[in-house]
N, CA, C and O of each residue as an XYZ file, in Angstrom:
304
protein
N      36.985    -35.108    134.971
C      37.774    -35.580    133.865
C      37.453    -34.746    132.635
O      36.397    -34.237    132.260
N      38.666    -34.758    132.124
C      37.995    -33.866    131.106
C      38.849    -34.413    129.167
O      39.713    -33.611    128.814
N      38.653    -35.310    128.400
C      38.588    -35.988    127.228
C      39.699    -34.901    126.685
O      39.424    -33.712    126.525
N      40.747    -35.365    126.473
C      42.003    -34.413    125.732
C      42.484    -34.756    124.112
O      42.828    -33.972    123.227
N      42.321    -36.761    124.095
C      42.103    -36.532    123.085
C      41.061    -37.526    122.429
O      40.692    -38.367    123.248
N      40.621    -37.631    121.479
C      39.350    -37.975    121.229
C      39.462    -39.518    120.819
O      40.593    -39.991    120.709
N      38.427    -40.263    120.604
C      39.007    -41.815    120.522
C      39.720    -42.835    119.002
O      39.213    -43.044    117.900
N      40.716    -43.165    119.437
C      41.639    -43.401    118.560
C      41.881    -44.867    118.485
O      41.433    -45.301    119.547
N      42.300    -45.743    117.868
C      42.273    -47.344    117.744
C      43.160    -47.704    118.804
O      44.106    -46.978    119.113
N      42.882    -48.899    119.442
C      43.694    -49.252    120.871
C      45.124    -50.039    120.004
O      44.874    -51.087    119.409
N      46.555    -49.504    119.971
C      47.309    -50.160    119.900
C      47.168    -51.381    120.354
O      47.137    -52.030    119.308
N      47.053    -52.193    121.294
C      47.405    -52.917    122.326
C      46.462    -54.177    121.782
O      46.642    -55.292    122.271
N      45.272    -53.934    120.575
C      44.375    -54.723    120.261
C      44.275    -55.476    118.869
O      43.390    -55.124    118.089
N      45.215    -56.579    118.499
C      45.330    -56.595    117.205
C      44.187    -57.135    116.506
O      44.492    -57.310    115.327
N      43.115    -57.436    116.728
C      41.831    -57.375    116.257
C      41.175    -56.019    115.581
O      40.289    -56.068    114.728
N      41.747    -54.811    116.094
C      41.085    -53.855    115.779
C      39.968    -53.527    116.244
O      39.538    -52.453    115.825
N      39.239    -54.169    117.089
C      37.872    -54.070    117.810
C      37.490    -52.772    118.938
O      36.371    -52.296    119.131
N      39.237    -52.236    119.831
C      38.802    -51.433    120.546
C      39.468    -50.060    120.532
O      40.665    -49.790    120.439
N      38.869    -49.605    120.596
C      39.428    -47.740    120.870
C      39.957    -47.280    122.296
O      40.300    -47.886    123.311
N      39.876    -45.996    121.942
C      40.484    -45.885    124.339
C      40.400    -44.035    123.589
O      40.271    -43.623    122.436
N      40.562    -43.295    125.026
C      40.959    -41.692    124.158
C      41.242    -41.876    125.975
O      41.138    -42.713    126.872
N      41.768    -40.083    125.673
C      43.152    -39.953    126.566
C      42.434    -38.800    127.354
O      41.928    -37.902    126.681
N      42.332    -38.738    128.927
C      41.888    -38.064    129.691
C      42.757    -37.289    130.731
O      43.931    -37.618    130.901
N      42.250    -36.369    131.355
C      42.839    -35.460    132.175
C      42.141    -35.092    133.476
O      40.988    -34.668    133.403
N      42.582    -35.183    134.356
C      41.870    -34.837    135.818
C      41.647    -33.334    135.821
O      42.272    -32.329    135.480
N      40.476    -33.635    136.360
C      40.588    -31.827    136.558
C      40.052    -31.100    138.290
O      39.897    -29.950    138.699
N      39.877    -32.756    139.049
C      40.503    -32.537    140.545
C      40.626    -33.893    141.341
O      40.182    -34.970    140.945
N      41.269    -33.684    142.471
C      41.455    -34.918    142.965
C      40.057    -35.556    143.777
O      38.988    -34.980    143.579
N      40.082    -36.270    144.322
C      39.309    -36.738    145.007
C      39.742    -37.417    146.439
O      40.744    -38.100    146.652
N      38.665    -37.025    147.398
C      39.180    -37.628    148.572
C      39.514    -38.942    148.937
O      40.541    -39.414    149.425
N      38.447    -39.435    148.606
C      38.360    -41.443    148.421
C      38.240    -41.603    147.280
O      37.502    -41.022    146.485
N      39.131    -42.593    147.095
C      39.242    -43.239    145.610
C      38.044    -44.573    145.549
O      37.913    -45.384    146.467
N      37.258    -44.586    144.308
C      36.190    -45.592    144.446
C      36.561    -46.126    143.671
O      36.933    -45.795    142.545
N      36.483    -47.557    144.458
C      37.473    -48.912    143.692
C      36.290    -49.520    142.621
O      35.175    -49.328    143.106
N      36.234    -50.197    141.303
C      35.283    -50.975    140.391
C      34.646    -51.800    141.241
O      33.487    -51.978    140.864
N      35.093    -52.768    142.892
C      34.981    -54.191    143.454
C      33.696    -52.868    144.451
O      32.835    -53.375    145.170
N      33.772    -51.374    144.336
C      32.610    -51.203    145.479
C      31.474    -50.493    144.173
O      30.310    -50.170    144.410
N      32.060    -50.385    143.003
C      30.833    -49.580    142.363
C      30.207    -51.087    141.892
O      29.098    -51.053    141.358
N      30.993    -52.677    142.097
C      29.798    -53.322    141.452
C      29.223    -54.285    142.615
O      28.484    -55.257    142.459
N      29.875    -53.648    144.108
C      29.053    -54.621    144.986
C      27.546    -53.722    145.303
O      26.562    -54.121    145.925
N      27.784    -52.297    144.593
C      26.655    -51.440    145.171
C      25.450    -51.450    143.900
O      25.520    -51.113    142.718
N      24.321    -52.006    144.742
C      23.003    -52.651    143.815
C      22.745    -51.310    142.697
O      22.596    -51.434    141.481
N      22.742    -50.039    143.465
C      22.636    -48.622    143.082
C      23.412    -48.675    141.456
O      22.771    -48.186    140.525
N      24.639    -49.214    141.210
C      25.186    -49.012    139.976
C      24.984    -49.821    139.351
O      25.305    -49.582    138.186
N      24.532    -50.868    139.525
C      24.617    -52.494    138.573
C      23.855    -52.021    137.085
O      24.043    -52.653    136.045
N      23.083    -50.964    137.156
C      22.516    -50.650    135.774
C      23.938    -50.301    134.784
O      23.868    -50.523    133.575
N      25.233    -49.735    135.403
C      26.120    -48.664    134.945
C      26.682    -50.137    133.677
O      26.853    -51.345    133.836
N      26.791    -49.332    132.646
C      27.661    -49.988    131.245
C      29.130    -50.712    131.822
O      29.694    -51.670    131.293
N      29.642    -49.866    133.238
C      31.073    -50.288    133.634
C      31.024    -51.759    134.130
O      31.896    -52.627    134.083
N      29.986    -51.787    134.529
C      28.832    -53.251    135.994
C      29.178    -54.215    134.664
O      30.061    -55.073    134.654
N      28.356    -53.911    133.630
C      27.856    -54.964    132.538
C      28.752    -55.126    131.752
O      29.107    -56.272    132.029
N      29.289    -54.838    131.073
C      30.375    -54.575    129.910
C      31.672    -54.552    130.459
O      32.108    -53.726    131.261
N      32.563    -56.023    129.712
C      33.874    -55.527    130.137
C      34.910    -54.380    129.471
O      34.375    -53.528    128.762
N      35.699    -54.344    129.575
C      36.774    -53.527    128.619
C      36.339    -52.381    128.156
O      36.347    -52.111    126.955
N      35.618    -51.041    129.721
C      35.151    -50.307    129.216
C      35.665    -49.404    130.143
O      35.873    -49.652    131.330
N      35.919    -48.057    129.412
C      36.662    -46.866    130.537
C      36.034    -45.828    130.855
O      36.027    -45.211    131.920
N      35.153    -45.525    129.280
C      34.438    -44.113    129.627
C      32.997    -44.820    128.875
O      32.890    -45.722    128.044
N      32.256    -44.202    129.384
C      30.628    -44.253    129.718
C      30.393    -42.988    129.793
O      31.037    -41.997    130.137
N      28.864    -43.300    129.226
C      27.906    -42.115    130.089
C      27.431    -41.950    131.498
O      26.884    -43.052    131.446
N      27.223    -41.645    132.417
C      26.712    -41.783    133.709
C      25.647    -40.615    134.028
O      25.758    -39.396    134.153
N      24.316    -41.722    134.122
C      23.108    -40.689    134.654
C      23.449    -39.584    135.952
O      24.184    -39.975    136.859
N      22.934    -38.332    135.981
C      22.948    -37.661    137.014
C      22.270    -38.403    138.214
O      22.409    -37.594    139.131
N      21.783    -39.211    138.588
C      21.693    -39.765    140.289
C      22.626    -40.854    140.482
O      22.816    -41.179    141.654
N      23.361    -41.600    139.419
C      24.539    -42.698    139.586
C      26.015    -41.096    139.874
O      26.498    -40.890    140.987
N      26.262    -40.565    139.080
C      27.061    -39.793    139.285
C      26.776    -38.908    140.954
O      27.719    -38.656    141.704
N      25.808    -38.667    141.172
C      25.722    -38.151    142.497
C      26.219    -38.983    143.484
O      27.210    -38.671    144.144
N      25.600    -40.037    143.643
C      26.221    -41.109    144.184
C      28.033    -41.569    144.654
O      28.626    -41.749    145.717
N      28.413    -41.613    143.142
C      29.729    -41.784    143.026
C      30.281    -40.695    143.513
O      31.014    -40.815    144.494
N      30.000    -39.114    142.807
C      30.915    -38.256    143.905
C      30.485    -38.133    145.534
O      31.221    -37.359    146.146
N      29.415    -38.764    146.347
C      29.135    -39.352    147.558
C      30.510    -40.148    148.042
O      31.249    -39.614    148.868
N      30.818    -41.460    147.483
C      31.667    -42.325    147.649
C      32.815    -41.897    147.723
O      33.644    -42.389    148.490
N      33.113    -40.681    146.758
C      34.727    -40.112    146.543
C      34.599    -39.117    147.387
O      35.659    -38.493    147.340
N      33.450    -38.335    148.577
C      33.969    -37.184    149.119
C      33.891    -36.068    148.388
O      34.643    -35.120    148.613
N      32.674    -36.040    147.115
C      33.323    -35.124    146.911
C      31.891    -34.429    146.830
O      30.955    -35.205    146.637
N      31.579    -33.024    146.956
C      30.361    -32.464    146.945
C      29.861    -31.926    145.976
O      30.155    -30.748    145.771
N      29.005    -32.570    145.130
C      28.301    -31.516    143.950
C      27.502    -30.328    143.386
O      27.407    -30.171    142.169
């Protein structure tokens, strides 16, 4: 993924509380990893996505990210 544009106030939120920014693939993936297997897997439950709702982009440690491209097929 790669951040195209940077984070901007969420229309959609009339509180004003949340932001969002606008992303771009930059390849596909073989298996798509659904949220229902990154939070049945004990391995991610640390991840901000596990804990926190209403969240899209995070940081992700290098051994959770290894992992995940594991799940998607994809080789790092």
């Amino acid at each position: 993924m790669e951040i195209v544009r940077e984070y901007y106030p969420d229309h959609t939120d009339p509180e004003g509380k949340f932001g969002m920014v606008d992303v771009k693939t930059l390849m596909g993936v073989k298996t798509p990893v659904t949220l229902a297997q990154i939070k049945g897997d004990e391995r991610l439950a640390h991840l901000a996505l596990v804990r926190q709702s209403r969240l899209s982009v995070m940081p992700i440690d290098p051994p959770s990210w290894k992992l995940l491209c594991e799940m998607a097929g994809i080789t790092t």
